[in-house]
MARDOMI-821308 format. One record per residue: residue in three letters; z, y, x of N, C-alpha, C in turn. Coordinates in pm, whole numbers, padded with zeros to 5 digits, always signed. Layout:
BEGIN
ALAZYXZYXZYX...
***
This chain:
BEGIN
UNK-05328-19360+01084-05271-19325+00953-05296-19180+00923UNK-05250-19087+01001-05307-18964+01023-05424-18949+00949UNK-05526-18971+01035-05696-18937+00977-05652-18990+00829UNK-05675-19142+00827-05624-19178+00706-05610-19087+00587UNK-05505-19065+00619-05425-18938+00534-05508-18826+00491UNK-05546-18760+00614-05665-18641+00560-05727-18684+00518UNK-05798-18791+00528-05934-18815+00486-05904-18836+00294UNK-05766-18916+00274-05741-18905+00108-05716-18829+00080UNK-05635-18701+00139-05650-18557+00091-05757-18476+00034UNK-05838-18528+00165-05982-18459+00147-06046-18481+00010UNK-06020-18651-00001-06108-18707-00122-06008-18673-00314UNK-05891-18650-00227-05803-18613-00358-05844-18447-00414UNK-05839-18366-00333-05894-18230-00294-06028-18240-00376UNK-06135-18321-00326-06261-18298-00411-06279-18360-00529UNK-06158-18481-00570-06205-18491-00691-06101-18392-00784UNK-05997-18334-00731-05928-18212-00828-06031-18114-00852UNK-06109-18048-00759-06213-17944-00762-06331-18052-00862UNK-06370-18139-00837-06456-18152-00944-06393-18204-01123UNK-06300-18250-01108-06222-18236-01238-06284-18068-01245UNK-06182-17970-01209-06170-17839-01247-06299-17781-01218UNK-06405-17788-01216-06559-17781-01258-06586-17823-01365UNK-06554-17954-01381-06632-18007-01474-06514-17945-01611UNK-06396-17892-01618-06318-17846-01719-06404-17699-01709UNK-06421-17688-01639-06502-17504-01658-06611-17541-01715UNK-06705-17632-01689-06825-17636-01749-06816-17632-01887UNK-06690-17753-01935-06637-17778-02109-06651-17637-02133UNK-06569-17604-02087-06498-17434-02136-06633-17333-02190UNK-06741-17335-02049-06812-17252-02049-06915-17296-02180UNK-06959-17453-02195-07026-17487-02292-06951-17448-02450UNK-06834-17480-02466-06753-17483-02598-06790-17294-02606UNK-06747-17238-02506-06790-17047-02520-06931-17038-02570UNK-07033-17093-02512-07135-17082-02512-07206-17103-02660UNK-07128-17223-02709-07148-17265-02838-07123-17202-02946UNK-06975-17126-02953-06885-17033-03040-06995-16913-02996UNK-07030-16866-02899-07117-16771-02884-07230-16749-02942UNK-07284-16869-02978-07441-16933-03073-07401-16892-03175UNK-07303-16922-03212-07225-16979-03348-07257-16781-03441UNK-07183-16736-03354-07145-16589-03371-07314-16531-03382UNK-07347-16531-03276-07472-16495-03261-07558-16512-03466UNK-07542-16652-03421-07626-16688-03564-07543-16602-03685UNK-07397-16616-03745-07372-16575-03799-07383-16396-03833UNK-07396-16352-03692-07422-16208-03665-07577-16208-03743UNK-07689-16271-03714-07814-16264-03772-07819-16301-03908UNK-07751-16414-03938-07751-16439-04104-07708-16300-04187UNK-07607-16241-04121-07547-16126-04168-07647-16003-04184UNK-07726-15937-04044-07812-15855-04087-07954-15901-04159UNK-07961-16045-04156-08109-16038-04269-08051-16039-04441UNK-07917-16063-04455-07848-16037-04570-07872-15902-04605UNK-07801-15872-04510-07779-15731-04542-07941-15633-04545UNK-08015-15680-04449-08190-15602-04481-08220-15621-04582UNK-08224-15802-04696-08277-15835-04739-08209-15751-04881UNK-08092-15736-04926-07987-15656-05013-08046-15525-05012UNK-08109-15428-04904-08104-15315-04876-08227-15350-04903UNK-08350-15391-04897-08486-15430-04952-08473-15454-05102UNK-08396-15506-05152-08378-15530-05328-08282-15367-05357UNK-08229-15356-05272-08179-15238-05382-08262-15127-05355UNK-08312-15096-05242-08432-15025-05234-08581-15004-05337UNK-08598-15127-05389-08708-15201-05481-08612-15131-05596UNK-08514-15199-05657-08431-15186-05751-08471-15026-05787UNK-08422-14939-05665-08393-14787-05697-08532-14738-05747UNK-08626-14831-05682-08780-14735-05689-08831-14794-05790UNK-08812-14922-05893-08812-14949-05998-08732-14889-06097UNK-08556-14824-06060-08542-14714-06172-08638-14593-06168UNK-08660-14571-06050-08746-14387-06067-08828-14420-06135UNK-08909-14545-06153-09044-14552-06168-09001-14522-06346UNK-08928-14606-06406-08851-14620-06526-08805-14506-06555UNK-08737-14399-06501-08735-14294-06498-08814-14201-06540UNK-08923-14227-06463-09026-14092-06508-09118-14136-06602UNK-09130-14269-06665-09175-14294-06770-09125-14278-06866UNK-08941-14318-06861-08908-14265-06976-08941-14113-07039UNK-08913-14002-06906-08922-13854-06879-09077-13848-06980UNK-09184-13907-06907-09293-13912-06965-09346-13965-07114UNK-09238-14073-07150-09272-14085-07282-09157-13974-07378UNK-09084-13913-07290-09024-13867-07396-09071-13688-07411UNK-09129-13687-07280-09210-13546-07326-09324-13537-07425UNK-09412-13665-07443-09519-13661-07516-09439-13658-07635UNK-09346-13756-07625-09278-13750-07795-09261-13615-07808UNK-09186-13545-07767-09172-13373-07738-09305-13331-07838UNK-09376-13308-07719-09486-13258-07753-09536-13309-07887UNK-09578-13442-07946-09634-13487-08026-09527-13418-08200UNK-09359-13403-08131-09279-13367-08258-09285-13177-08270UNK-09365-13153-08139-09352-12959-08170-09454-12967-08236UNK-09603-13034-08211-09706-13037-08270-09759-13045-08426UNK-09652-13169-08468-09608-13180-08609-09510-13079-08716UNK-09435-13047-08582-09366-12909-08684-09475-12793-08668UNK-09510-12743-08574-09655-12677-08608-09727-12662-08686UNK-09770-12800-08734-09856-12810-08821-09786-12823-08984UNK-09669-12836-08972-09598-12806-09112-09611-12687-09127UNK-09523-12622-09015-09516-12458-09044-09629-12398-09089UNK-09765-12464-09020-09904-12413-09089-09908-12454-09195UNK-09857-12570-09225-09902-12581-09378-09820-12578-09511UNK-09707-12496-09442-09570-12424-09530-09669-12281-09549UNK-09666-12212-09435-09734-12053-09423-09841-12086-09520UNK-09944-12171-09526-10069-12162-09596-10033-12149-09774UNK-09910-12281-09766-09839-12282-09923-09789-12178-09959UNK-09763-12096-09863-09665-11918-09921-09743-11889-09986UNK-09877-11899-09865-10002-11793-09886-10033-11766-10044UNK-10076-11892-10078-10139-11931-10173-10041-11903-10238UNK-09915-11954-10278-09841-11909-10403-09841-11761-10424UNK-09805-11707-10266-09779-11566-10301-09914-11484-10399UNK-10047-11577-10330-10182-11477-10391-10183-11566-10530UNK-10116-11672-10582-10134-11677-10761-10014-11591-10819UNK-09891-11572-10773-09834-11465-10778-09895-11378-10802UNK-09944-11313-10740-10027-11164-10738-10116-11188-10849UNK-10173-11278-10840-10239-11333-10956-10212-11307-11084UNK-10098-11362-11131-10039-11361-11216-09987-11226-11249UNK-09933-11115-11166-09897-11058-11210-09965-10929-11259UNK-10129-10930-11171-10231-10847-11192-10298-10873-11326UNK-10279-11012-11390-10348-11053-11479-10236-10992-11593UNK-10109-10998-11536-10026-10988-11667-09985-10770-11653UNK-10044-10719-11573-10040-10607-11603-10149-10608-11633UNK-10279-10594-11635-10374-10593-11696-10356-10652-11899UNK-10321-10735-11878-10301-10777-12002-10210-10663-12121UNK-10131-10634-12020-10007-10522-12094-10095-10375-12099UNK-10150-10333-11972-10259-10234-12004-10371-10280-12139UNK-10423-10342-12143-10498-10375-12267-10380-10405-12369UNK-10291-10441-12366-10223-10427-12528-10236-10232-12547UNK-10162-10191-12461-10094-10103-12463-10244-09988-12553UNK-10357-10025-12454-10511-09959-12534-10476-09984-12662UNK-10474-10097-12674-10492-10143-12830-10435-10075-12909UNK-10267-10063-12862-10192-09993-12936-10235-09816-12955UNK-10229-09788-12862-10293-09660-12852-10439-09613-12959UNK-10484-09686-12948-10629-09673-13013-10574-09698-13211UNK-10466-09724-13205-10394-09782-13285-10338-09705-13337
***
């Protein structure tokens, strides 16, 4: 009875230890899994996040680009509206010009004119 005895100990003994193996293995697989799990979610997360930081990157270098075109169309406008007042002012100055010299005109013709009355009268 004795032996007996040990010997179902023995066999009670190894199947508790392989129960409690095979519950560690669960354990270690279910960890292992939640560990995947994480893992993956950890990677979904930084290609999000690269792929976000790649569009707003694009994004930013599509405003500069927008940027300096606007900069660029709005200097030519610049330029193209000093150019046009320029060319008024030249062609205001030219209109002085000219009025001022029929002015002069006029008024050389109309002292002259008053000098010749004035002969007339004189001679008169």
């Amino acid at each position: 009875a004795n032996v007996a005895e040990v010997a179902a100990a023995k066999m009670q003994h190894q199947t508790e230890v392989q129960e409690m193996l095979k519950q560690l293995q669960e354990k270690d697989d279910t960890h292992k899994k939640e560990q995947n799990k994480l893992l993956e979610t950890l990677n979904q997360l930084q290609e999000n996040f690269d792929t976000a930081t790649k569009d707003s990157d694009k994004q930013m270098m599509l405003k500069d680009k927008e940027l300096a075109s606007a900069k660029e169309m709005h200097q030519s406008e610049l330029a193209q509206l000093e150019e046009k007042s320029l060319k008024q002012e030249k062609a205001l100055q030219e209109e002085l010009l000219s009025l001022k010299q029929e002015l002069e005109g006029a008024v050389n013709a109309s002292n002259h004119e008053k000098e010749r009355l004035q002969k007339l009268r004189d001679e008169d």
